[in-house]
C-alpha positions as CSV (number, residue, x, y, z in Angstrom):
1,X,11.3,102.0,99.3
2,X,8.7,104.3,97.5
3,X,6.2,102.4,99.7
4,X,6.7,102.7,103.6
5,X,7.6,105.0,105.8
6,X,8.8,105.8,109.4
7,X,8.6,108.1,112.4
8,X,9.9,108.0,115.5
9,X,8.0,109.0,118.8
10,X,8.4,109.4,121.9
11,X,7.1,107.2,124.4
12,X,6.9,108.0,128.3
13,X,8.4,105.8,131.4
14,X,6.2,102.2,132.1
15,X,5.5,100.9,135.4
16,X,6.4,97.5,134.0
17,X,8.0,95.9,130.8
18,X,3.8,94.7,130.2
19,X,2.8,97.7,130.4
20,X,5.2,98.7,127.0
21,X,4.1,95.5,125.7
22,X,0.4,95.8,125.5
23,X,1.1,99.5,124.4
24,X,3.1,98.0,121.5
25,X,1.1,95.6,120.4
26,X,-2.1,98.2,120.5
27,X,0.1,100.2,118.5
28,X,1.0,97.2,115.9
29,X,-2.6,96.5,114.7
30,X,-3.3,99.7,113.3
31,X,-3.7,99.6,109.3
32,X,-0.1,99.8,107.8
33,X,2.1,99.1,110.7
34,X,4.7,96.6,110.1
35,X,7.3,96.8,112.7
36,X,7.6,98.9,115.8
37,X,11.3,98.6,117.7
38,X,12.7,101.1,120.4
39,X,13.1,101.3,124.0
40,X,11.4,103.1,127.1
41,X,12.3,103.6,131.0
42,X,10.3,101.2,133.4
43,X,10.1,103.2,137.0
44,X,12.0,101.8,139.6
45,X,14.7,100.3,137.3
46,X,18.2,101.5,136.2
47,X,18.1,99.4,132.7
48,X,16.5,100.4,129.2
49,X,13.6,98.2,128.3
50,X,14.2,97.3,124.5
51,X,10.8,96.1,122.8
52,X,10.0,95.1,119.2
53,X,7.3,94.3,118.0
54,X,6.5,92.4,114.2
55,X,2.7,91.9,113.9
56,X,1.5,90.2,117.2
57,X,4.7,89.1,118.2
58,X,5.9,91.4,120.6
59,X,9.3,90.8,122.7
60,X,11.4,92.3,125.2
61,X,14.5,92.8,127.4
62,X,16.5,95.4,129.2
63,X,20.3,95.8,127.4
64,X,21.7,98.5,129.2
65,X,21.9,100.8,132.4
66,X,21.1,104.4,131.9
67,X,24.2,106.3,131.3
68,X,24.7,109.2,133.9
69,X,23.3,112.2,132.8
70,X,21.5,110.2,129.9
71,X,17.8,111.3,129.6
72,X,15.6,108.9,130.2
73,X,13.8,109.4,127.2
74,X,11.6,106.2,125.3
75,X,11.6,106.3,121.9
76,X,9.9,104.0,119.0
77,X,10.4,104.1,115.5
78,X,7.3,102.7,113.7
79,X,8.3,101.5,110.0
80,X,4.7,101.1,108.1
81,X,3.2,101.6,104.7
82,X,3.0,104.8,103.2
83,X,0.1,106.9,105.1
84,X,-0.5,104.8,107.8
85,X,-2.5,106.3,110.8
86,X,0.4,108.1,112.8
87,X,-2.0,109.7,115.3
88,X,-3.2,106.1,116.3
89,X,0.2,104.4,116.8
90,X,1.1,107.5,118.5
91,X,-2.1,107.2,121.0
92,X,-1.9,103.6,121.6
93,X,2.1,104.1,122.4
94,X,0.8,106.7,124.9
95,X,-2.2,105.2,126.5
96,X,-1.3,103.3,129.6
């Protein structure tokens, strides 16, 4: 489609699955954004925290332990309309 785009970012280790939630939703209301899906590490647990987030619904769950000698690496890919603000999803993804 001619008219959205996406970019995936990284997105560093949450004390708790809120924490990734409220990021994920700050992220979600800048202009453009229509859906925001990945996962991140939560400290303290073995699991990957899944979130998505469509507008201001935002859910998650863990699906699976870290494989050994995975990197614990959070990722979200951001799907929005062409030119939307990158730098501010990118900020509210990483403000905690």
């Amino acid at each position: 489609h001619d008219y959205v785009e996406s970019v995936a970012l990284p997105v560093d280790p949450v004390a708790t699955p809120e924490a990734l939630d409220a990021r994920v939703e700050r992220a979600a209301e800048a202009a453009g954004v229509l859906r925001i899906k990945g996962f991140a590490p939560v400290d303290g647990r073995p699991m990957r925290l899944v979130v998505q987030g469509v507008g201001q619904r935002i859910a998650h769950h863990f699906d699976r332990p870290w494989k050994a000698g995975e990197a614990r690496d959070g990722r979200m890919v951001v799907i929005g309309l062409k030119g939307f603000d990158v730098k501010a999803v990118e900020a509210a993804l990483r403000a905690g």
